[in-house]
RODO-2510 file (C-alpha; in nm, 4 decimals, decimal comma):
residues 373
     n   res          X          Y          Z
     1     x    -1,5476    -3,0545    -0,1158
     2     x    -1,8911    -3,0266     0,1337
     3     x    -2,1143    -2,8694     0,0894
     4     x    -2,2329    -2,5675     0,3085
     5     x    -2,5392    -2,3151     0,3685
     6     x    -2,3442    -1,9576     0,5478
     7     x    -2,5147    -1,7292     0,7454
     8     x    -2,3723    -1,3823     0,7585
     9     x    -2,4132    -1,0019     0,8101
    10     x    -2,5524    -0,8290     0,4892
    11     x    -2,2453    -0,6063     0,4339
    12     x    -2,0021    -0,6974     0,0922
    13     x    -1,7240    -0,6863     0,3130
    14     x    -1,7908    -0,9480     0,5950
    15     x    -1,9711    -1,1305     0,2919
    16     x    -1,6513    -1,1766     0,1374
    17     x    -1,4573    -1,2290     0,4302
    18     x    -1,6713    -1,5269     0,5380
    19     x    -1,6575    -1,6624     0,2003
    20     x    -1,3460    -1,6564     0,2240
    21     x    -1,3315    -1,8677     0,5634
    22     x    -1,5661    -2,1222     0,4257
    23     x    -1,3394    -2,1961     0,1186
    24     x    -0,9941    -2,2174     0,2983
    25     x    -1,1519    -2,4543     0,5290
    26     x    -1,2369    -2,6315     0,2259
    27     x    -1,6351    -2,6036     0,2019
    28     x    -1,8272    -2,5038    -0,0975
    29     x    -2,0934    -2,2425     0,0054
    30     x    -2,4193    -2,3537    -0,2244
    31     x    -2,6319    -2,0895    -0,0635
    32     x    -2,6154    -1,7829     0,1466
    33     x    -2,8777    -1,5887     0,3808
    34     x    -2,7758    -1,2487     0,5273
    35     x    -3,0065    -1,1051     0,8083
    36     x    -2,9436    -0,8058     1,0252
    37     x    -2,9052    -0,9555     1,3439
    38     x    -2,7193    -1,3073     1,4520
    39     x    -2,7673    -1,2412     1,7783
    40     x    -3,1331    -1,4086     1,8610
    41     x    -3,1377    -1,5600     2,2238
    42     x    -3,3067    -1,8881     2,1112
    43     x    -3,1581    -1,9579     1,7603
    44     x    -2,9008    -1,6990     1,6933
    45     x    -3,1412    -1,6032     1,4303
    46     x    -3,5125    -1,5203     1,4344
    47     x    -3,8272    -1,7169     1,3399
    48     x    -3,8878    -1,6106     0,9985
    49     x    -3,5137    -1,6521     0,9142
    50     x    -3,4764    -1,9446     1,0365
    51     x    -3,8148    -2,1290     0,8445
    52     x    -3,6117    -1,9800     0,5345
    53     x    -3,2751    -2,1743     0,6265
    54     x    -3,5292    -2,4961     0,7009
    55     x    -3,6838    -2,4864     0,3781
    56     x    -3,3061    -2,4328     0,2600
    57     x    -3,1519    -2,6836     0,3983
    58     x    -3,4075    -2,9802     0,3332
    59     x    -3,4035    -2,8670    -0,0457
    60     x    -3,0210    -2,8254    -0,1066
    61     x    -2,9286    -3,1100     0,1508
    62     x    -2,6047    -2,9196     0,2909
    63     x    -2,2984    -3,1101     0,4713
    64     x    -2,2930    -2,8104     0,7337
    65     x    -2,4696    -2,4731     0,7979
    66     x    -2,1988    -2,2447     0,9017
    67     x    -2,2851    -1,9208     1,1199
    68     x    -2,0511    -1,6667     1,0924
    69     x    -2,1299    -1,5392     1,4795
    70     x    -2,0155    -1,6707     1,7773
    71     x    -2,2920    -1,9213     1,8954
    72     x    -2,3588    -2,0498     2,2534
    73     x    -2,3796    -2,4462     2,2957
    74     x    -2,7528    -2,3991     2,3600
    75     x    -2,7370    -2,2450     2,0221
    76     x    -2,5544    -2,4860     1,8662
    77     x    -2,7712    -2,7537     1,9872
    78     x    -3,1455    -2,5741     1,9340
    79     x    -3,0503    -2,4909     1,5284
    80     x    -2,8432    -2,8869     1,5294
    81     x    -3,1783    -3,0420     1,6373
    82     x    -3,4306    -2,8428     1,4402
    83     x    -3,2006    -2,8800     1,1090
    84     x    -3,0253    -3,2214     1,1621
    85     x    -2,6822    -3,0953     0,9979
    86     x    -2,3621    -2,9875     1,1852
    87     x    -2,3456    -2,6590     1,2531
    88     x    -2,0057    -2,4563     1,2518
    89     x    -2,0182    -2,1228     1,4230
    90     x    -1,7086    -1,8975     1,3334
    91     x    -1,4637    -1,9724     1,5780
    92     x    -1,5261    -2,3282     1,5025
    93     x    -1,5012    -2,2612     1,1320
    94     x    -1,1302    -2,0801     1,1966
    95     x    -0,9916    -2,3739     1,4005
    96     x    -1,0893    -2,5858     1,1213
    97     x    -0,8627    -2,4111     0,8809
    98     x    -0,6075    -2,3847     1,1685
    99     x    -0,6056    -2,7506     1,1890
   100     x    -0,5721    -2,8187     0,8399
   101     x    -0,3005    -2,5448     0,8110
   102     x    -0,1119    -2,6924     1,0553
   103     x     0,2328    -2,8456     1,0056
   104     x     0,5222    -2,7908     1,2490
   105     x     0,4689    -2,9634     1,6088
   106     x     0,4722    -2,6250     1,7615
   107     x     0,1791    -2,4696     1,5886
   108     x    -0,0462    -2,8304     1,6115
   109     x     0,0034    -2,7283     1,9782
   110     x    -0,0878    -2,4048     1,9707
   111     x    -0,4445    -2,5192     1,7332
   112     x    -0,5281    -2,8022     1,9704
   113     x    -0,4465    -2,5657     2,2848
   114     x    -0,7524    -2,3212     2,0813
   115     x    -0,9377    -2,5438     2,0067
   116     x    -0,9089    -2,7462     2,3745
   117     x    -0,9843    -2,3139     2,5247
   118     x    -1,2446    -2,2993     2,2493
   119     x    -1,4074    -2,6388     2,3854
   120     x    -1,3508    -2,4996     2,7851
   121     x    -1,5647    -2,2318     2,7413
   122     x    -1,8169    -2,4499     2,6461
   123     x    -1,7989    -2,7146     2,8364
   124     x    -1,9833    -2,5682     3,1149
   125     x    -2,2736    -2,4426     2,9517
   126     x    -2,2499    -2,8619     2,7853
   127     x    -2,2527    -2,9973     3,1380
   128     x    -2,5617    -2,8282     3,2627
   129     x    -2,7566    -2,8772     2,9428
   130     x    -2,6386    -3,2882     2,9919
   131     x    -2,7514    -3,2527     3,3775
   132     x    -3,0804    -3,1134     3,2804
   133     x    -3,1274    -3,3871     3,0758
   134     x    -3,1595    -3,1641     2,7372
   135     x    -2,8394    -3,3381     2,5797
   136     x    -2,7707    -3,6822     2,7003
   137     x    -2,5076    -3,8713     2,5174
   138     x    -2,4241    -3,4374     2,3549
   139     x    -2,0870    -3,5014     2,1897
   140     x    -2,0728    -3,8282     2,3215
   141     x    -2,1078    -3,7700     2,7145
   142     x    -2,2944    -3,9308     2,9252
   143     x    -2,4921    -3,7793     3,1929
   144     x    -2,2691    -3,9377     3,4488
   145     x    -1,9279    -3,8552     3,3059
   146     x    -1,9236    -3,4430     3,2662
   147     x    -1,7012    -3,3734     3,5361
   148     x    -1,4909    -3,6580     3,3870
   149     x    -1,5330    -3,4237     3,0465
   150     x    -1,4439    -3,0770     3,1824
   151     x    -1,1622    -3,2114     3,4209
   152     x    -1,0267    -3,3876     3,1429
   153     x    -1,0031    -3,0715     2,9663
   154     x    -0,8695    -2,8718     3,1945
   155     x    -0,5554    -3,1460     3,2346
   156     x    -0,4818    -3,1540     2,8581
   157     x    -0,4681    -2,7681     2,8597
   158     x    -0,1981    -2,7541     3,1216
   159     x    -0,0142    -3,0259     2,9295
   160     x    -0,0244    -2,8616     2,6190
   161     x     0,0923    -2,4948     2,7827
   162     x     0,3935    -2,6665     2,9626
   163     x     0,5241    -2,7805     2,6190
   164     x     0,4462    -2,4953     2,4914
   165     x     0,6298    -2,3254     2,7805
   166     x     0,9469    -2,5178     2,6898
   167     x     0,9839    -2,4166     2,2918
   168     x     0,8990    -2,0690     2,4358
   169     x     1,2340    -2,1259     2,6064
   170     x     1,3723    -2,3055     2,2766
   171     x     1,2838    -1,9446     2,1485
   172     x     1,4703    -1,7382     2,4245
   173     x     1,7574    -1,9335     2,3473
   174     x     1,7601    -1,8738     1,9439
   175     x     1,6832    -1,5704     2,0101
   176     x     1,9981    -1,4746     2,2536
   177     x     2,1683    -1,6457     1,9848
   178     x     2,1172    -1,4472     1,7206
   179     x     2,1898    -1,1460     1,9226
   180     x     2,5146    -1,2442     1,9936
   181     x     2,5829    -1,2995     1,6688
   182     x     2,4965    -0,9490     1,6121
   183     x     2,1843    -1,0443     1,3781
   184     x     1,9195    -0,7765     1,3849
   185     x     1,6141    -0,9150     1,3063
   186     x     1,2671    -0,7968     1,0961
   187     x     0,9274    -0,9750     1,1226
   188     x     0,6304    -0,9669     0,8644
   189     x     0,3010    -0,8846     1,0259
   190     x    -0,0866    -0,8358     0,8018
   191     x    -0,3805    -0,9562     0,7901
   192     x    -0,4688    -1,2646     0,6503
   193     x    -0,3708    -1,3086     0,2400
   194     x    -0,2353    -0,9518     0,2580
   195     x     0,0910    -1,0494     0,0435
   196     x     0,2866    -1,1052     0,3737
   197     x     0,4659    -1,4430     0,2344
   198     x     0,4756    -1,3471    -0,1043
   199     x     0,6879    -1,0254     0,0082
   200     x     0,8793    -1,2888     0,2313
   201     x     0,9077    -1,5183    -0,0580
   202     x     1,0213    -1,2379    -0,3426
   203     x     1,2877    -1,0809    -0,0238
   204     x     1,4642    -1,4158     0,1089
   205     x     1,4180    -1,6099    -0,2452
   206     x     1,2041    -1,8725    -0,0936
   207     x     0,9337    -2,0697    -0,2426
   208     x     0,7248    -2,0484     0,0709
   209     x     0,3266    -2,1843    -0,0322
   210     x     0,1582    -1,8858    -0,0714
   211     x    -0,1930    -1,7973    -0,2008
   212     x    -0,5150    -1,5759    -0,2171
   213     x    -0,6466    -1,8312     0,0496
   214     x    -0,7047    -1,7206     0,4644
   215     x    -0,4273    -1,8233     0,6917
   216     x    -0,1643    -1,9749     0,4242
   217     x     0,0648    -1,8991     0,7219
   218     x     0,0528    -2,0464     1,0753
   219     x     0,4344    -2,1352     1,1493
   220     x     0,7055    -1,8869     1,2072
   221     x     0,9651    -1,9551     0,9303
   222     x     1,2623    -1,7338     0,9447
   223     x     1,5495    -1,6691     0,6767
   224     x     1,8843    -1,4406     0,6066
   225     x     1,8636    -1,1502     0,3513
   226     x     2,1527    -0,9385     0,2295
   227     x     2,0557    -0,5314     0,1998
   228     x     2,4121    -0,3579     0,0855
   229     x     2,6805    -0,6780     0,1787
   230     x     2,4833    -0,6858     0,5445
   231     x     2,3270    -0,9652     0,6584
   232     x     1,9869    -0,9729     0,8562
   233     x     1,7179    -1,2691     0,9665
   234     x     1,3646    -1,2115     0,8393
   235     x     1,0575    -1,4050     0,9752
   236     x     0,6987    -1,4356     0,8678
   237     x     0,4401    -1,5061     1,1330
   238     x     0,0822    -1,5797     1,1327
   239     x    -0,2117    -1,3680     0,9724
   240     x    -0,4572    -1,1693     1,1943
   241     x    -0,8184    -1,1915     1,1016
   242     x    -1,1271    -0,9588     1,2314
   243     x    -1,2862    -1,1131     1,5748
   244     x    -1,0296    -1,3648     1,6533
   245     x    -1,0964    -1,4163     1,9851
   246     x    -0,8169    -1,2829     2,2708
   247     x    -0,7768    -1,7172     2,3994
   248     x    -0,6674    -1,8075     1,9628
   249     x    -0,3833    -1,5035     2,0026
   250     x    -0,2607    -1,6993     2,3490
   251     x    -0,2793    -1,9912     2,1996
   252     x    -0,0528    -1,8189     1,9707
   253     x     0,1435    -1,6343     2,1998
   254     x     0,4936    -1,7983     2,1352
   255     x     0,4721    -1,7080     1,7431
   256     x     0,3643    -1,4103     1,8191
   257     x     0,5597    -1,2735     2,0505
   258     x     0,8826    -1,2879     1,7870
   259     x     0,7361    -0,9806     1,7188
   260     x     0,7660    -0,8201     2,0352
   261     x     1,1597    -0,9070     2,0035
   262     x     1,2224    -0,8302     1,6609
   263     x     1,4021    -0,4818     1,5356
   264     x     1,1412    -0,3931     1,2809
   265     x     0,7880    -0,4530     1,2088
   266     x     0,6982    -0,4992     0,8823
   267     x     0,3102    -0,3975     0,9373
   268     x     0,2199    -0,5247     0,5494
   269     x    -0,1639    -0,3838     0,4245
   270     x    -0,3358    -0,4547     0,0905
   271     x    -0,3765    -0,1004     0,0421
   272     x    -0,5826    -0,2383    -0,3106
   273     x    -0,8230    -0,2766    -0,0709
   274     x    -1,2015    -0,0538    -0,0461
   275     x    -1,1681     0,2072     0,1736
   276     x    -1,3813     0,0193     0,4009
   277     x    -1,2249    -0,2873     0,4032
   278     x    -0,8831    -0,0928     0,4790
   279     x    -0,9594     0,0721     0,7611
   280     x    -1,1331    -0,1760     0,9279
   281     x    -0,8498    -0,4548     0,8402
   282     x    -0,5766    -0,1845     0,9751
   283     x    -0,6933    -0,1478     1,2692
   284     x    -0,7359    -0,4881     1,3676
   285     x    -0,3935    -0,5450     1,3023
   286     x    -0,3058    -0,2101     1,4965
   287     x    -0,5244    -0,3634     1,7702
   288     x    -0,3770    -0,7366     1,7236
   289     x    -0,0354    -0,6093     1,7677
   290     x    -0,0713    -0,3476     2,0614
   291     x    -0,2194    -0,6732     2,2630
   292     x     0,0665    -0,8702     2,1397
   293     x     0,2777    -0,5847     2,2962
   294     x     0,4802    -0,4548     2,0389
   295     x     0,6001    -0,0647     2,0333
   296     x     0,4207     0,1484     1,7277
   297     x     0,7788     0,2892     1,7013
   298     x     0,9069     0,0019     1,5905
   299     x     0,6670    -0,0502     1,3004
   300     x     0,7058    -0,0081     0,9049
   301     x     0,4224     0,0064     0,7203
   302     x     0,4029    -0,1618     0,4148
   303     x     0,1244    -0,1070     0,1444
   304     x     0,1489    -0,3701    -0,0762
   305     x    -0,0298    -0,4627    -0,4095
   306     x     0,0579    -0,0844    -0,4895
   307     x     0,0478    -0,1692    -0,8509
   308     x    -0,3121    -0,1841    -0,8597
   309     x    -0,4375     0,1082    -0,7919
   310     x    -0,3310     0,4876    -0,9125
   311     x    -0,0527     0,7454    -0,6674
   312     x    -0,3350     0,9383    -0,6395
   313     x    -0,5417     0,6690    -0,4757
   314     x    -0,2572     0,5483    -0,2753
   315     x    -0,1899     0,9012    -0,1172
   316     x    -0,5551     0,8993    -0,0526
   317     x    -0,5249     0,6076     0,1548
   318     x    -0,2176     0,6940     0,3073
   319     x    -0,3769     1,0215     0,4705
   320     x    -0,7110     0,7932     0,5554
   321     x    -0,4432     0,5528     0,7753
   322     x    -0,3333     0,8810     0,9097
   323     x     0,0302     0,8187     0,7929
   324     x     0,1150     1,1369     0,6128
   325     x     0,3644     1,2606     0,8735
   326     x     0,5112     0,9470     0,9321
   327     x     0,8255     0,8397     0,7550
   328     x     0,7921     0,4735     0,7844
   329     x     0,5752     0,3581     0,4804
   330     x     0,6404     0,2405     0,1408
   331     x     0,4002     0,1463    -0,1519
   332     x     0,5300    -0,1366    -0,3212
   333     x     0,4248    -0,4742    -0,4597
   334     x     0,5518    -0,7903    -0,4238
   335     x     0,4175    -1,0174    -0,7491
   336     x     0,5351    -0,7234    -0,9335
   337     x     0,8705    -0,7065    -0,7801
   338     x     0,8362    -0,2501    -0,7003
   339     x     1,0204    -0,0508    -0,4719
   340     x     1,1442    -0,4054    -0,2817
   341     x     1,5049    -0,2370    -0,3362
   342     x     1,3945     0,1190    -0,2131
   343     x     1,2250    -0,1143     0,0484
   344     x     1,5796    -0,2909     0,1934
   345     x     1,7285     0,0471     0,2048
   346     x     1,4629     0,1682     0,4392
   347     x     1,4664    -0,0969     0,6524
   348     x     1,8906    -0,0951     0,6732
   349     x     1,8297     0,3000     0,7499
   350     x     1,5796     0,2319     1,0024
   351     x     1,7755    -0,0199     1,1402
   352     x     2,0724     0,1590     1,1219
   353     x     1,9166     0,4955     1,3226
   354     x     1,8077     0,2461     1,5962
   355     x     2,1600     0,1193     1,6685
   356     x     2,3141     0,5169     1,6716
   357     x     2,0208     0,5937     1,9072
   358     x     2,0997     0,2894     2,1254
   359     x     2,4790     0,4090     2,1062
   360     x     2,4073     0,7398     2,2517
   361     x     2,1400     0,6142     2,4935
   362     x     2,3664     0,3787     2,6581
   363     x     2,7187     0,6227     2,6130
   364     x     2,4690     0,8350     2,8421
   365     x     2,4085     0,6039     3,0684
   366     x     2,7276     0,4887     3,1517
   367     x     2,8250     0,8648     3,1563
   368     x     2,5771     0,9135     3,4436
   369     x     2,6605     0,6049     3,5896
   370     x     3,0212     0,7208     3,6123
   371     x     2,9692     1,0844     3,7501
   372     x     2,6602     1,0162     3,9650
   373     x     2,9179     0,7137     4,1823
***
């Protein structure tokens, strides 16, 4: 495993949450420095920080200093010379794990189409630092060859979203499929190592990999269930994470947008969470999935890993998610196997509800349609 310096916020929570970044991508952090700010013009960082992370790095002799900001190539470049190391900002640091996550064709298209967008909106920036003769030979280019470079780019990118284009298409068609065969459909949604495959897993009988590490997820994989002698199709999609950048959920788009389809929702939270931690994962999922387009009607919400904390701390956190008055929630927890039943036999009433409402909506409509010609 490398080795690796981090440089993050001074707050437990992103602390942990970057930690947890660095070790799914498979680095082990030997040393961490946590200013206030990572937003210095020069540096990212400021002057006395930064002779700390020199004197740092030339005594522990790190593979890579990872920044958990977003860096500009000038950045990049100013802390790459100064330190002589590689230096992984977070974006980088989550296409990294995306890569290595990887495994259907589809979703090694949608990481290389991130990480081609991720390269884009650098490759400007690259160009005129090569042109001012800064960074000759920067990532390999020559002077001479950055339009070369950024044109290049810009052709892989369109190849990538016209195959893209056609499994969306792939999708449409599976999709009308199942509807004709009268399948409704649920989708597991969360944020990253929330329990969303393990609930999948412990639901469909699968032995899907699952584990406390980020983004264990990154391919849709969907499977039957049976709740009361019916038969439904369940899928599991890819985690959200706080800060993922609006051009890694395109990239993502046809995964995502299963969920925009689907009956149900299944919105799953670690509700074992800190307060602090729970709000602010919530409502980046909330966030995630109202860009994604999906209708807040549509979602169950799903607090998982119930078993570890007290009723009166999950009622606590219930009213602090502001879902007291809504009737779509269940505390349960997957390793431990509660409430999964009293969890099909929401989802079958939900579902159920749906298709009487859709009955009378369209028995209207045709009524109208009938007296109004």
């Amino acid at each position: 495993m490398n080795s690796a310096i981090l440089i993050t916020y001074d707050k437990e929570d992103v602390i942990n949450e970057a930690m947890g970044l660095c070790n799914a991508a498979g680095y082990n952090v030997i040393h961490t420095i946590t200013p206030n700010f990572l937003k210095n013009p020069k540096y990212g960082i400021s002057t006395g920080i930064l002779g700390k992370l020199e004197e740092f790095t030339k005594k522990l002799r790190p593979d890579v200093i990872i920044y958990d900001e977003i860096l500009k190539p000038s950045q990049n470049y100013n802390l790459a010379s100064l330190l002589h190391r590689e230096i992984l900002d977070r974006e980088a640091l989550i296409l990294e794990i995306f890569e290595s996550r990887s495994s259907s064709s589809e979703s090694k298209l949608q990481v290389k189409l991130a990480q081609l967008r991720y390269e884009m909106a650098r490759a400007k920036e690259k160009v005129r630092l090569a042109r001012a003769g800064e960074q000759p030979g920067f990532m390999g280019i020559g002077q001479f060859e950055v339009d070369v470079y950024y044109n290049d780019i810009k052709h892989r990118i369109q190849t990538i979203r016209s195959k893209l284009e056609k499994a969306g298409k792939q999708r449409e068609l599976h999709r009308q499929g199942r509807k004709r065969q009268g399948f409704k459909t649920i989708s597991l949604a969360g944020y990253t190592s929330a329990g969303k495959t393990t609930l999948f897993n412990k639901l469909t009988g699968e032995s899907k990999k699952q584990g406390k590490e980020l983004f264990t997820t990154l391919s849709t994989t969907t499977r039957r269930i049976t709740i009361n002698q019916e038969q439904f199709l369940i899928s599991d999609t890819v985690g959200f994470i706080s800060k993922l950048p609006a051009y890694m959920i395109d990239a993502f788009k046809s995964t995502l947008e299963e969920l925009v389809y689907t009956d149900i929702v299944i919105l799953v939270i670690d509700v074992s969470d800190s307060l602090f931690e729970l709000k602010k994962k919530f409502a980046s999922c909330m966030r995630t999935l109202n860009d994604v387009g999906v209708e807040q009607d549509r979602i169950v919400f799903v607090l998982n890993k119930s078993d570890l904390i007290s009723n009166y701390q999950i009622q606590e956190r219930v009213k602090i998610l502001n879902l007291s008055d809504n009737k779509k929630w269940i505390a349960v927890s997957a390793i431990a196997e509660k409430n999964l039943t009293e969890l099909k036999c929401l989802l079958k009433d939900i579902i159920e509800n749906q298709s009487s409402s859709n009955f009378v909506k369209n028995l209207t409509s045709e009524t109208s349609d009938k007296y109004d010609n």
